[in-house]
PDB file of N, CA, C, O and CB in Angstrom:
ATOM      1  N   UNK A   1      20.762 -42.894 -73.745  1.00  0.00           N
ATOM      2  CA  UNK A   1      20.565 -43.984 -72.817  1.00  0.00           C
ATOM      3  C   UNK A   1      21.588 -45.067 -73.151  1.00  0.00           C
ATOM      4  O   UNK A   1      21.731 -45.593 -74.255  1.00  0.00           O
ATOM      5  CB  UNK A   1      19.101 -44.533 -72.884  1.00  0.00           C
ATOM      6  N   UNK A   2      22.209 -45.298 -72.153  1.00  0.00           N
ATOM      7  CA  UNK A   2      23.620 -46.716 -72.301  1.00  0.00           C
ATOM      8  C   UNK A   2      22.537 -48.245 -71.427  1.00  0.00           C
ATOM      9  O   UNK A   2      21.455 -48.290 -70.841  1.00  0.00           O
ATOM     10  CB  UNK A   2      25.861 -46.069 -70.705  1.00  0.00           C
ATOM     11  N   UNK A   3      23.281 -48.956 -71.685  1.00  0.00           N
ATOM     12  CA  UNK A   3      22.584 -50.233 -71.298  1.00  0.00           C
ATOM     13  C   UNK A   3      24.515 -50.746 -71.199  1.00  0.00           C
ATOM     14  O   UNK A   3      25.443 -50.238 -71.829  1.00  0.00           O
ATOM     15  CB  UNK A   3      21.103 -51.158 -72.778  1.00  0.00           C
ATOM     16  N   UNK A   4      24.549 -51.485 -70.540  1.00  0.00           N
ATOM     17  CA  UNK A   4      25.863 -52.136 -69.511  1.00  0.00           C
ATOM     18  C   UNK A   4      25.072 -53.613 -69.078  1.00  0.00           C
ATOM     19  O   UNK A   4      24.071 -53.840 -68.399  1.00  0.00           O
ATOM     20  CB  UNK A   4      26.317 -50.902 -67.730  1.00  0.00           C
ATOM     21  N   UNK A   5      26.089 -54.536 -69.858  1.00  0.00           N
ATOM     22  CA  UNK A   5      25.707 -55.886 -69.359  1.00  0.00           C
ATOM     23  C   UNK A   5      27.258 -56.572 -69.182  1.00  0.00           C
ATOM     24  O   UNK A   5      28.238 -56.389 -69.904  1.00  0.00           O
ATOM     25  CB  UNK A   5      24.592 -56.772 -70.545  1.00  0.00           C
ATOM     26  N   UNK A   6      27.110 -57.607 -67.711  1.00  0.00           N
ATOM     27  CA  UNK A   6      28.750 -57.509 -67.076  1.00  0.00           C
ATOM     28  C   UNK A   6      28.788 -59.068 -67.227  1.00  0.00           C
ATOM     29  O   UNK A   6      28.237 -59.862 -66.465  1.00  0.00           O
ATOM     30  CB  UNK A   6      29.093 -56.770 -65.141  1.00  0.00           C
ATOM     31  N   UNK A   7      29.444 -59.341 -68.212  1.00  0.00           N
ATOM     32  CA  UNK A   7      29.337 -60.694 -68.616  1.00  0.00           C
ATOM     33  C   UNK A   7      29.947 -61.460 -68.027  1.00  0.00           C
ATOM     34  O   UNK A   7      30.430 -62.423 -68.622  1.00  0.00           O
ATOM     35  CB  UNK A   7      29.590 -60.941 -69.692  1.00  0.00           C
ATOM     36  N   UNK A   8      30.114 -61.297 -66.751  1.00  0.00           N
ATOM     37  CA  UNK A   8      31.233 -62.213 -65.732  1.00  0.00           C
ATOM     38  C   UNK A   8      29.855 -62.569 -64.774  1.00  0.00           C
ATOM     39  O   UNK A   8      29.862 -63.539 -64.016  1.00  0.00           O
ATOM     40  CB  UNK A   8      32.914 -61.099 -64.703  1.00  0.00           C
ATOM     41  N   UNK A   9      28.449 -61.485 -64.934  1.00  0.00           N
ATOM     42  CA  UNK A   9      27.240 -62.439 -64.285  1.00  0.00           C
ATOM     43  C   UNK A   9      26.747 -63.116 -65.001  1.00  0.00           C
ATOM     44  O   UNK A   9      26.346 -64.236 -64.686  1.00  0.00           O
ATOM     45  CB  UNK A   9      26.165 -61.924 -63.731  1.00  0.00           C
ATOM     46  N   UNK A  10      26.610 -62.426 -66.585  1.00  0.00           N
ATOM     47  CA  UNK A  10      25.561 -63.246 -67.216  1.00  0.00           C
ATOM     48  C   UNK A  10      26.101 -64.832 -67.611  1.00  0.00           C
ATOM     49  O   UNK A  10      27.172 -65.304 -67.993  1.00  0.00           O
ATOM     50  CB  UNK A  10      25.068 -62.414 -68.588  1.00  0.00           C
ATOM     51  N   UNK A  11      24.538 -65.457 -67.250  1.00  0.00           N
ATOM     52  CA  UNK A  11      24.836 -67.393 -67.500  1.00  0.00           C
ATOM     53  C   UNK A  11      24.340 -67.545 -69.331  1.00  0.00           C
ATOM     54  O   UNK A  11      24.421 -68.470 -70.140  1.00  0.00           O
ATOM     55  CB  UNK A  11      23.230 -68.801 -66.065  1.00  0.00           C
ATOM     56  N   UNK A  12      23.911 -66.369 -69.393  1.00  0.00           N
ATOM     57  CA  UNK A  12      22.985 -66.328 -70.556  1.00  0.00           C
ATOM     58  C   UNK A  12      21.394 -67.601 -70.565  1.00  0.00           C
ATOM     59  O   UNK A  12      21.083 -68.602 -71.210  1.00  0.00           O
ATOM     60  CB  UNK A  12      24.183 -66.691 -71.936  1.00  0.00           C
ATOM     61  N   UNK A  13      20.935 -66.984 -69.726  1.00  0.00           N
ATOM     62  CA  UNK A  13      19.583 -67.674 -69.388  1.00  0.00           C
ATOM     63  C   UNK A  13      18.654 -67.226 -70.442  1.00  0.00           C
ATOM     64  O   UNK A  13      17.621 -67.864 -70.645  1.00  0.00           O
ATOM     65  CB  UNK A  13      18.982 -67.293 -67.899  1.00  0.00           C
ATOM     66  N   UNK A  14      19.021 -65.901 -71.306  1.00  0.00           N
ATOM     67  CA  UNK A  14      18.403 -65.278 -72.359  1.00  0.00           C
ATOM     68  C   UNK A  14      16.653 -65.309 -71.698  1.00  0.00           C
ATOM     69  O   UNK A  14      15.693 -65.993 -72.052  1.00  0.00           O
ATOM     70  CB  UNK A  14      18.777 -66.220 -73.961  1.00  0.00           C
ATOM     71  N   UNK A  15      16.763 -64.415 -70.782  1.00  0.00           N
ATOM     72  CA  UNK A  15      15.133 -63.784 -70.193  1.00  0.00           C
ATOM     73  C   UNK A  15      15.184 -62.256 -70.710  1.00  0.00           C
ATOM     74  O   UNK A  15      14.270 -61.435 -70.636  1.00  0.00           O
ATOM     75  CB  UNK A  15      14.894 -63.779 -68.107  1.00  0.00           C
ATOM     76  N   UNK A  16      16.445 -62.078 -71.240  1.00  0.00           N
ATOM     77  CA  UNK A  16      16.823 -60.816 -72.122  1.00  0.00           C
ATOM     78  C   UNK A  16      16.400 -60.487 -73.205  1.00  0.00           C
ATOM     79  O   UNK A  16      15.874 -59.431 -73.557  1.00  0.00           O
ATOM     80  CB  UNK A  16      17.894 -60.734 -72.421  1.00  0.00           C
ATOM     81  N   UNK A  17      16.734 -61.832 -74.021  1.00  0.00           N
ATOM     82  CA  UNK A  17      15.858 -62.272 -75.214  1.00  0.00           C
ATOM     83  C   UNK A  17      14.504 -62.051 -75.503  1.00  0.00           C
ATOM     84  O   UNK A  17      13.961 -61.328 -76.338  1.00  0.00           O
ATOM     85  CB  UNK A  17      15.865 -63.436 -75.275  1.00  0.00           C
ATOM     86  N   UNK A  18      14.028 -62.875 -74.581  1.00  0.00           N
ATOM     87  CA  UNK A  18      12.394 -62.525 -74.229  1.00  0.00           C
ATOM     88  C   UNK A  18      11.971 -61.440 -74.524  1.00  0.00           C
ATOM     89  O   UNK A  18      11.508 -61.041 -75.592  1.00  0.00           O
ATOM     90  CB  UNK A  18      11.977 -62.545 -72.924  1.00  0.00           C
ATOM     91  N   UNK A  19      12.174 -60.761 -73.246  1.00  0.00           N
ATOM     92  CA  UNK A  19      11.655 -59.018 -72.773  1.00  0.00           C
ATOM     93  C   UNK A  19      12.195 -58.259 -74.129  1.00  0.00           C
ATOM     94  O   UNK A  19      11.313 -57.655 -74.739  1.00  0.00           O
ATOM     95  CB  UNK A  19      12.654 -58.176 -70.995  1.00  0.00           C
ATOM     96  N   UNK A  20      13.407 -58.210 -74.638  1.00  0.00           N
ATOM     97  CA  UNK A  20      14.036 -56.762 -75.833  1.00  0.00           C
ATOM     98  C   UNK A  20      14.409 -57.742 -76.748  1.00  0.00           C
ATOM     99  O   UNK A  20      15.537 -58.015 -76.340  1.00  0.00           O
ATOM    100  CB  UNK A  20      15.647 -55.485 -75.342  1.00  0.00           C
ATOM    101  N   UNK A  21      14.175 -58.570 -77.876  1.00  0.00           N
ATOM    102  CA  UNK A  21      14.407 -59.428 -78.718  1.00  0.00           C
ATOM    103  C   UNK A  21      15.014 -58.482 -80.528  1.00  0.00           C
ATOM    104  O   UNK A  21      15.518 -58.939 -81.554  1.00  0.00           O
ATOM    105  CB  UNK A  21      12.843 -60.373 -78.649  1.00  0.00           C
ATOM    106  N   UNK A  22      14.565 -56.915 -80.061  1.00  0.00           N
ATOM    107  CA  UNK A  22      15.372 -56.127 -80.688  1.00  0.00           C
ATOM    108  C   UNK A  22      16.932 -55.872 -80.232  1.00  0.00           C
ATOM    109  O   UNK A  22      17.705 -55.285 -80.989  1.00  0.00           O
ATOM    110  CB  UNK A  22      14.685 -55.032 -80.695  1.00  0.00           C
ATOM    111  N   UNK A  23      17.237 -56.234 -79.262  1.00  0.00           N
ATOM    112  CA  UNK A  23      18.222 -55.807 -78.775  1.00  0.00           C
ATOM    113  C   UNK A  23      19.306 -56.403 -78.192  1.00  0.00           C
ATOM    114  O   UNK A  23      20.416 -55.943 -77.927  1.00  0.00           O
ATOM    115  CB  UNK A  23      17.881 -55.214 -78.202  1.00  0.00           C
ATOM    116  N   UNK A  24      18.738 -57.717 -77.992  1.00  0.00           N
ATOM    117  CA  UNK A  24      19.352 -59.051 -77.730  1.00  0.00           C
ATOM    118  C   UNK A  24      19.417 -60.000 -78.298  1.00  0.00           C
ATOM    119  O   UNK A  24      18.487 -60.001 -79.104  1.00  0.00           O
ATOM    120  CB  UNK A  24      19.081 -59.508 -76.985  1.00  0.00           C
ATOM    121  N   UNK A  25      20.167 -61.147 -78.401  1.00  0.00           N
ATOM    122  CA  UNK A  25      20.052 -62.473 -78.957  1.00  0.00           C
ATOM    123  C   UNK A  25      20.905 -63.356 -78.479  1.00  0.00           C
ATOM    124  O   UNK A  25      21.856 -63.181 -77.716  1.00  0.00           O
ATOM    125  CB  UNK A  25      20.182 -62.506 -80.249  1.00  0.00           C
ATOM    126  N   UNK A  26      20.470 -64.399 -79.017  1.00  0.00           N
ATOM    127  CA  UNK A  26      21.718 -66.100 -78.460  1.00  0.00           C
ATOM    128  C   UNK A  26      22.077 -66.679 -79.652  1.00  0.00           C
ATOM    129  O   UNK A  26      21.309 -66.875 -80.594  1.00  0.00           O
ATOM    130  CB  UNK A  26      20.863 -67.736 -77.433  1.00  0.00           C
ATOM    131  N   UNK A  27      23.144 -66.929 -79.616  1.00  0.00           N
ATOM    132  CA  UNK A  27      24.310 -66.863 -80.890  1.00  0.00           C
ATOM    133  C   UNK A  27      23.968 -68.810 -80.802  1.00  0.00           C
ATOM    134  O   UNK A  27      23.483 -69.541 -79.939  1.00  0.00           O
ATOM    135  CB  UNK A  27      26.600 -65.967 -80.351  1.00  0.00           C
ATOM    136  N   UNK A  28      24.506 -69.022 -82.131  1.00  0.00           N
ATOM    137  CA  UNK A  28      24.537 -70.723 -82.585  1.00  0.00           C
ATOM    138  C   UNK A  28      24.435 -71.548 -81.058  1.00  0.00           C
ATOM    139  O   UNK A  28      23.428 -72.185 -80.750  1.00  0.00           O
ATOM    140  CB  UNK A  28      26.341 -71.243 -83.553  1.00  0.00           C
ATOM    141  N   UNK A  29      25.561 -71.436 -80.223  1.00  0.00           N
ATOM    142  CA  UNK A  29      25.680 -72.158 -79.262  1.00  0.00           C
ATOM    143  C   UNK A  29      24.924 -71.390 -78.116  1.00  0.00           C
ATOM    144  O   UNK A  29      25.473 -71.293 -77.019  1.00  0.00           O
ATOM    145  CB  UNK A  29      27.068 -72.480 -79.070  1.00  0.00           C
ATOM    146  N   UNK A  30      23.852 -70.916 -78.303  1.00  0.00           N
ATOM    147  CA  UNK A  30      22.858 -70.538 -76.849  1.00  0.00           C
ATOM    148  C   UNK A  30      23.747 -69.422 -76.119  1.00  0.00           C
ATOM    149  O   UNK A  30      23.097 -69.065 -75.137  1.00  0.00           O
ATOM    150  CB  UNK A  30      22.598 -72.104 -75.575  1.00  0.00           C
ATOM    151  N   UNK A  31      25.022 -68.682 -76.185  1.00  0.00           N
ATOM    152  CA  UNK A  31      25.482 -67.341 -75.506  1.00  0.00           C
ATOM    153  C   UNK A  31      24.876 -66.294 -76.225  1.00  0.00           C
ATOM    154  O   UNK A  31      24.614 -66.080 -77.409  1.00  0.00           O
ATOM    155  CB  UNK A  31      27.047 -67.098 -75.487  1.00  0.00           C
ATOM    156  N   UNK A  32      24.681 -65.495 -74.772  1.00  0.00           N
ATOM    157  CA  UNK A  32      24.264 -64.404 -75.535  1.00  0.00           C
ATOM    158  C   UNK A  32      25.220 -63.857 -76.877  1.00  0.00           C
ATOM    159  O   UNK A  32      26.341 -64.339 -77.035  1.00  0.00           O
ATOM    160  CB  UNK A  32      24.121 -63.329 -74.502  1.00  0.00           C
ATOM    161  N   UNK A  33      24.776 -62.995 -77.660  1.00  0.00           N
ATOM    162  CA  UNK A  33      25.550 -62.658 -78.819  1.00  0.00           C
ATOM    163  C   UNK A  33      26.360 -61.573 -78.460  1.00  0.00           C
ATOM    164  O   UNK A  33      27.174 -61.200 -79.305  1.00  0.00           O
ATOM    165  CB  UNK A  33      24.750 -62.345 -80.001  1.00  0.00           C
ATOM    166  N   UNK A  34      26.318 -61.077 -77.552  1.00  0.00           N
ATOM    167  CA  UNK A  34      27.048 -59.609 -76.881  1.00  0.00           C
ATOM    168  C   UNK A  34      28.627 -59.677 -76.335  1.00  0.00           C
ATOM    169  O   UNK A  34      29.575 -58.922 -76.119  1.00  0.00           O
ATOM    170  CB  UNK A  34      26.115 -59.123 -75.415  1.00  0.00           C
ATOM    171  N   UNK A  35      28.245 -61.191 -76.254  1.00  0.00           N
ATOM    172  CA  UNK A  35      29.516 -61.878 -75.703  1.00  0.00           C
ATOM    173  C   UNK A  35      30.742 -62.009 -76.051  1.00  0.00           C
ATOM    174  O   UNK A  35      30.951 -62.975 -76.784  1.00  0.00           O
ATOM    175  CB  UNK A  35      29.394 -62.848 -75.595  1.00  0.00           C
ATOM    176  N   UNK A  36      31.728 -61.303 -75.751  1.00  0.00           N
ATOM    177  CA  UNK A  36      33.152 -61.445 -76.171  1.00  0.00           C
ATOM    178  C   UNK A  36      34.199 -61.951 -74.989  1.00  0.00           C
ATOM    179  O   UNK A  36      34.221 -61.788 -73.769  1.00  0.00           O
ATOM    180  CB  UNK A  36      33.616 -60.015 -76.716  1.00  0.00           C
ATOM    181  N   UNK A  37      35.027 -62.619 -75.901  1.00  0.00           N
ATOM    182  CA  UNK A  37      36.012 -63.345 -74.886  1.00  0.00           C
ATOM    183  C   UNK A  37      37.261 -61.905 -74.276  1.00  0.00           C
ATOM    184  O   UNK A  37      37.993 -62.109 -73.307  1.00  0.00           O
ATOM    185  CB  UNK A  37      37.005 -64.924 -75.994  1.00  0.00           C
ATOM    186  N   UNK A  38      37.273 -60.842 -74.884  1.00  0.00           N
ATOM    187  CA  UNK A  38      38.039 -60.685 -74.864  1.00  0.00           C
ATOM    188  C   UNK A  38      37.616 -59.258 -73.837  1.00  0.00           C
ATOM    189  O   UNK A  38      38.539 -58.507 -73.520  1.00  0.00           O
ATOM    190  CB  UNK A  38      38.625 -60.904 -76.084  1.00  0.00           C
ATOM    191  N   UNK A  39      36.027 -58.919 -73.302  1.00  0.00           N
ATOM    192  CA  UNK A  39      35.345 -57.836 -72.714  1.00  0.00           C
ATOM    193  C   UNK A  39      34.997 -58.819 -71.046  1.00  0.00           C
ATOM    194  O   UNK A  39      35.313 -60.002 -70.917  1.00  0.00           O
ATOM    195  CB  UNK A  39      33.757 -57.233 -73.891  1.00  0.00           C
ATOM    196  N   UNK A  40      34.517 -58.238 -70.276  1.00  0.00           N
ATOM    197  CA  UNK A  40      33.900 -58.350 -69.075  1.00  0.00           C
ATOM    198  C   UNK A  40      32.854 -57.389 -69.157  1.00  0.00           C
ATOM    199  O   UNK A  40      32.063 -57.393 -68.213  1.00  0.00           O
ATOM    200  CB  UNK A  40      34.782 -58.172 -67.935  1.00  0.00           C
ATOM    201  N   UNK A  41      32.660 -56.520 -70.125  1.00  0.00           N
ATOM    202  CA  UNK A  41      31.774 -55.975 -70.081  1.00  0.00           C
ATOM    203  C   UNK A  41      30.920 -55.205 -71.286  1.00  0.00           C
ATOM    204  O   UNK A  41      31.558 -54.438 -72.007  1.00  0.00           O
ATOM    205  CB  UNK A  41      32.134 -55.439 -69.279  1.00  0.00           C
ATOM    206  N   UNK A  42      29.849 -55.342 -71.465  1.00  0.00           N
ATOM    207  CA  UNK A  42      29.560 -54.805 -72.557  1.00  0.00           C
ATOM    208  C   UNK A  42      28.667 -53.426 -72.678  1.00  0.00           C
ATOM    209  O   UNK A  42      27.488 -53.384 -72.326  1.00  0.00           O
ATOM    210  CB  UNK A  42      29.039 -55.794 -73.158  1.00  0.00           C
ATOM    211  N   UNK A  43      29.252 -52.508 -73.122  1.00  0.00           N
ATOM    212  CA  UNK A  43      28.254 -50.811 -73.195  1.00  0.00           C
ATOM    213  C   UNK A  43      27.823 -50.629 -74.019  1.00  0.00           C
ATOM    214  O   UNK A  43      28.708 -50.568 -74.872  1.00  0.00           O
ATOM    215  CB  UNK A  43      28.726 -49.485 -73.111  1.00  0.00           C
ATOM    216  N   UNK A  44      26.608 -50.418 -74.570  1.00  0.00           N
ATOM    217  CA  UNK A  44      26.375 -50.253 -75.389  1.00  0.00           C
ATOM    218  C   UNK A  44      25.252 -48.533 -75.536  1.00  0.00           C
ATOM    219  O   UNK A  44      24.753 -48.180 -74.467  1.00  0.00           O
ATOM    220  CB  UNK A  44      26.043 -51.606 -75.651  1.00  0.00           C
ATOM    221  N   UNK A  45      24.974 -47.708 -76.680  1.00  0.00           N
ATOM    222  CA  UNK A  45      23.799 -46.611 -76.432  1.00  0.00           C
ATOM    223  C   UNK A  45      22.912 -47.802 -77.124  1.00  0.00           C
ATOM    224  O   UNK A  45      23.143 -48.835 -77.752  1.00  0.00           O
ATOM    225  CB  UNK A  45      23.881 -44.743 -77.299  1.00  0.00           C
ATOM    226  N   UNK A  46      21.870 -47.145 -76.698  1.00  0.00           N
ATOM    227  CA  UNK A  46      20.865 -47.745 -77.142  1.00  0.00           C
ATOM    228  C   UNK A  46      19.558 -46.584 -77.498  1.00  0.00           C
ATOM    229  O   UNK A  46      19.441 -45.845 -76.521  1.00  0.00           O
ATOM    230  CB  UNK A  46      20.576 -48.843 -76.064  1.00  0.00           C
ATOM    231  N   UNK A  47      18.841 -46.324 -78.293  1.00  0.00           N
ATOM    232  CA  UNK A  47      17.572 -45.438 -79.079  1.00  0.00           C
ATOM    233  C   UNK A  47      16.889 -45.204 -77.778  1.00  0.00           C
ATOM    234  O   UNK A  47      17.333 -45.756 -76.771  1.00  0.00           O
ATOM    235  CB  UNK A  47      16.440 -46.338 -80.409  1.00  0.00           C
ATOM    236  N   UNK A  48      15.666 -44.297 -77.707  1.00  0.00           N
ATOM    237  CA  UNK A  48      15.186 -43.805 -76.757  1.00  0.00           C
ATOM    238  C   UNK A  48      13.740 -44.774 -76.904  1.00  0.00           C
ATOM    239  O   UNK A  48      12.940 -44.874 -75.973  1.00  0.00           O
ATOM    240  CB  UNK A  48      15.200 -42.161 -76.824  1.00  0.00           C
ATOM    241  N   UNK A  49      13.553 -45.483 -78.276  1.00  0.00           N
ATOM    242  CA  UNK A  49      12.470 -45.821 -78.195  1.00  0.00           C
ATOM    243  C   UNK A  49      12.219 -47.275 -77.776  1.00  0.00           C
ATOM    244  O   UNK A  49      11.234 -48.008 -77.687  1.00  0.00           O
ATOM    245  CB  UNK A  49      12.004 -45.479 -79.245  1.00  0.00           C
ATOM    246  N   UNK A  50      13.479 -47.372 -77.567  1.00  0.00           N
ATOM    247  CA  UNK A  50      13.630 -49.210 -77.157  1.00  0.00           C
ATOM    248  C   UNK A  50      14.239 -48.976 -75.421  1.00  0.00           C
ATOM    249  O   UNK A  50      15.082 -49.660 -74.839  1.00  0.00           O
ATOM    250  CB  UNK A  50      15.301 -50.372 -78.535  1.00  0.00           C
ATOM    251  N   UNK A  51      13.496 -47.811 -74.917  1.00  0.00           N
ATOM    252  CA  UNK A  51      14.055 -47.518 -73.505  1.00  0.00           C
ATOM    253  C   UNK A  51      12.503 -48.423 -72.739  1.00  0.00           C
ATOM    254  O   UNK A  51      12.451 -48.331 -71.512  1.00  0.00           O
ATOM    255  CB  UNK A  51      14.336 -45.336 -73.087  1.00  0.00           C
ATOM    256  N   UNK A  52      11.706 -48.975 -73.208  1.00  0.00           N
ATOM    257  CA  UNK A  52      10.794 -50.072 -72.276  1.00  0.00           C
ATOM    258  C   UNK A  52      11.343 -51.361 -72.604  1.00  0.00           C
ATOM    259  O   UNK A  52      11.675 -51.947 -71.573  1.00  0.00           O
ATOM    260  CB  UNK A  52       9.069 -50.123 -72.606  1.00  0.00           C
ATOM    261  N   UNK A  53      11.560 -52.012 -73.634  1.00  0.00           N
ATOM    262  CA  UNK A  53      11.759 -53.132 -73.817  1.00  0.00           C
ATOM    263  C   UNK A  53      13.328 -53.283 -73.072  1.00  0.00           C
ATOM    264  O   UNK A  53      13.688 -54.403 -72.707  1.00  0.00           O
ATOM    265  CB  UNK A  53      11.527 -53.431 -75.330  1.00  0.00           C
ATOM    266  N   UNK A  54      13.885 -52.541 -72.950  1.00  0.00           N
ATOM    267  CA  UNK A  54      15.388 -52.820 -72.352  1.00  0.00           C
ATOM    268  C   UNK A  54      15.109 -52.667 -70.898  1.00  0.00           C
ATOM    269  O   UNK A  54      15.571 -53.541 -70.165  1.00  0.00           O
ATOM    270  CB  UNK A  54      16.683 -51.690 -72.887  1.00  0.00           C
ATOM    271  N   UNK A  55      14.329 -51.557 -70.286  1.00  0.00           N
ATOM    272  CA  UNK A  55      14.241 -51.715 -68.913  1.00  0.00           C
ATOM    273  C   UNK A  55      13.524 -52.900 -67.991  1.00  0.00           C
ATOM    274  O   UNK A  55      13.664 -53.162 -66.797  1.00  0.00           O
ATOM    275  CB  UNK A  55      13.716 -50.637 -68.626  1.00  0.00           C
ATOM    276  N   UNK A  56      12.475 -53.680 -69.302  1.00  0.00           N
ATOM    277  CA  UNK A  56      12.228 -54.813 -68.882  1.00  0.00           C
ATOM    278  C   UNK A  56      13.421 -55.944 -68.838  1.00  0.00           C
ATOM    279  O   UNK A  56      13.655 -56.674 -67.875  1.00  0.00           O
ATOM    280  CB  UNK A  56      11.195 -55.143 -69.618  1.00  0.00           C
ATOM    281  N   UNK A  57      14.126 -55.931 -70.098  1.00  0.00           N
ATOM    282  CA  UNK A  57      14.862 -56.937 -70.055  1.00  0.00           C
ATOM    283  C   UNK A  57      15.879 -56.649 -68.818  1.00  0.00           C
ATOM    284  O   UNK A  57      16.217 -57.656 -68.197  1.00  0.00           O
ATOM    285  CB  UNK A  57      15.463 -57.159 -71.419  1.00  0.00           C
ATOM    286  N   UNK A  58      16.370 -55.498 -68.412  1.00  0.00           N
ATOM    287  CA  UNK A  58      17.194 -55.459 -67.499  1.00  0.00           C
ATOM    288  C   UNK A  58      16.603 -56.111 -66.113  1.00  0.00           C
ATOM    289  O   UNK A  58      17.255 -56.947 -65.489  1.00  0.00           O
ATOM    290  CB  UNK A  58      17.603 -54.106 -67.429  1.00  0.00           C
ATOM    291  N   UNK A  59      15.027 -55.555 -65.592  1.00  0.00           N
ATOM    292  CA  UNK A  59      14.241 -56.591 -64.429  1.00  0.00           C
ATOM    293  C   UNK A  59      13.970 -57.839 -64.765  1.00  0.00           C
ATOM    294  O   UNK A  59      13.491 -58.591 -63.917  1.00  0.00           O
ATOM    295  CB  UNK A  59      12.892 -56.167 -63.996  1.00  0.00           C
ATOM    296  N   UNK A  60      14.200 -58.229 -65.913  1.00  0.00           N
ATOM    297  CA  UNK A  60      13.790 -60.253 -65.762  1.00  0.00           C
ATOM    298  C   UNK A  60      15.082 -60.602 -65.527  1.00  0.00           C
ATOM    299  O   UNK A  60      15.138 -61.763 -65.122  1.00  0.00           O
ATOM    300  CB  UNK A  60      13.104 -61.385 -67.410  1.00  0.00           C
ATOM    301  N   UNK A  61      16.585 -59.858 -65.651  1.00  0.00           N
ATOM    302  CA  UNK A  61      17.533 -60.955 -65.984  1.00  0.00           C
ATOM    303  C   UNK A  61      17.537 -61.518 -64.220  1.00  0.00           C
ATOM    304  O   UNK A  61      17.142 -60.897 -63.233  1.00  0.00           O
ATOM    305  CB  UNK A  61      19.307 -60.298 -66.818  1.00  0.00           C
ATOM    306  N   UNK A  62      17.975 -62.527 -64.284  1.00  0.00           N
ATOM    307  CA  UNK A  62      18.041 -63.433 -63.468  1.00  0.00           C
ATOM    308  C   UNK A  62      19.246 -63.096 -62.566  1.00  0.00           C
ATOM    309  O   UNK A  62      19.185 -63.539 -61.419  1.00  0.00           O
ATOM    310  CB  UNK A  62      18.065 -64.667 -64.141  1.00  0.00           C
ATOM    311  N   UNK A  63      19.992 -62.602 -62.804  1.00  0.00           N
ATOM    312  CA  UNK A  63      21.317 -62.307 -62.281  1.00  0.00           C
ATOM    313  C   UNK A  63      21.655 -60.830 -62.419  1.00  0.00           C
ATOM    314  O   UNK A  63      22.820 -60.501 -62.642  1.00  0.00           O
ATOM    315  CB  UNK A  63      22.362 -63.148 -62.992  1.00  0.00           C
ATOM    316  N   UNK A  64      20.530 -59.778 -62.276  1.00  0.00           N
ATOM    317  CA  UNK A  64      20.909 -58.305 -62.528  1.00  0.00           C
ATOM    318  C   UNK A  64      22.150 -58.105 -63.311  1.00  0.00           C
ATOM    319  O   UNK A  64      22.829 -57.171 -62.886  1.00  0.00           O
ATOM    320  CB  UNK A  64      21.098 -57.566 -61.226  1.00  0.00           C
ATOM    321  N   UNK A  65      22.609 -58.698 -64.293  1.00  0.00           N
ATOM    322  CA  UNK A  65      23.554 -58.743 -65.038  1.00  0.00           C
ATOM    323  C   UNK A  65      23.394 -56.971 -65.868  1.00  0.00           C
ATOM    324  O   UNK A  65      24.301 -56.158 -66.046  1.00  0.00           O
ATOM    325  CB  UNK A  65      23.386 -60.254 -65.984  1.00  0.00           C
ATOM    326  N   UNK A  66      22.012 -56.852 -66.208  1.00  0.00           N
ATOM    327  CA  UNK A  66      22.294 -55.802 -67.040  1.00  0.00           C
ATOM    328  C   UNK A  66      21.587 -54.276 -66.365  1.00  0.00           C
ATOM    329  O   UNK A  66      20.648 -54.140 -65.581  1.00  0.00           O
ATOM    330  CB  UNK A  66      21.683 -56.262 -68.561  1.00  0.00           C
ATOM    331  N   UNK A  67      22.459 -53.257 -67.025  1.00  0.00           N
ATOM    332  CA  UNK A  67      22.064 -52.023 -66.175  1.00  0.00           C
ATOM    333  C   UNK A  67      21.651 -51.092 -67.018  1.00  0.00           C
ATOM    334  O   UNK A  67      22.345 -51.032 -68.033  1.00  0.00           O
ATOM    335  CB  UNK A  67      23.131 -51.427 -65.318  1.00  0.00           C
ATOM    336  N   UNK A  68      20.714 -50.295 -66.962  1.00  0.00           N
ATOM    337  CA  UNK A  68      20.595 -48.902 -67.442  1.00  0.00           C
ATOM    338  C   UNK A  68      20.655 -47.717 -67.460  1.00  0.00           C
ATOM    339  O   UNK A  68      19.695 -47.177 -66.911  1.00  0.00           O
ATOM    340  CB  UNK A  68      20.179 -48.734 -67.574  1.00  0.00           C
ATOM    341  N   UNK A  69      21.536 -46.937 -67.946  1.00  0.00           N
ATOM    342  CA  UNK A  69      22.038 -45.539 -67.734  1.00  0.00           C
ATOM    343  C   UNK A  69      21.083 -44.287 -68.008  1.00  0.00           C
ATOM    344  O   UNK A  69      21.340 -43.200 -67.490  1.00  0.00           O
ATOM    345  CB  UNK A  69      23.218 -45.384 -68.610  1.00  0.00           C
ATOM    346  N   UNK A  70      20.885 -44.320 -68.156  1.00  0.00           N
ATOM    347  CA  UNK A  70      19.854 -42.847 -68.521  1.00  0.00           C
ATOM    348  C   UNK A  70      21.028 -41.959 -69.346  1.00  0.00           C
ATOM    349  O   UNK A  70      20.757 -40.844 -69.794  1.00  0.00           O
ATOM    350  CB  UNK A  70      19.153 -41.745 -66.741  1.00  0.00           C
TER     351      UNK A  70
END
């Protein structure tokens, strides 16, 4: 399972945080931590057992920023 977050939506409202707090976070200055200056996008695999907490976090984000691959 891949998880894809397109950091040209995310505001980092961190409702990501919330929902998968294994899997997400907000760095010193409140961006998400996934965040690189130098990506538009971030892929990541992710465990099969953190496949609820990510599919939630993918329906709260505010900006469908993040996606899930199967």
């Amino acid at each position: 399972m891949n998880v894809e977050v397109d950091l040209k939506k995310c505001q980092d409202h961190g409702q990501c945080v919330y929902a998968a707090p294994d899997l997400f976070a907000l760095d010193n200055e409140g961006r998400l931590s996934l965040r690189s200056e130098a990506a538009d996008v971030y892929v990541a695999e992710v465990d099969e057992g953190s496949a609820e907490e990510l599919y939630e976090a993918a329906e709260v984000c505010p900006l469908q920023a993040i996606t899930v691959h199967e």
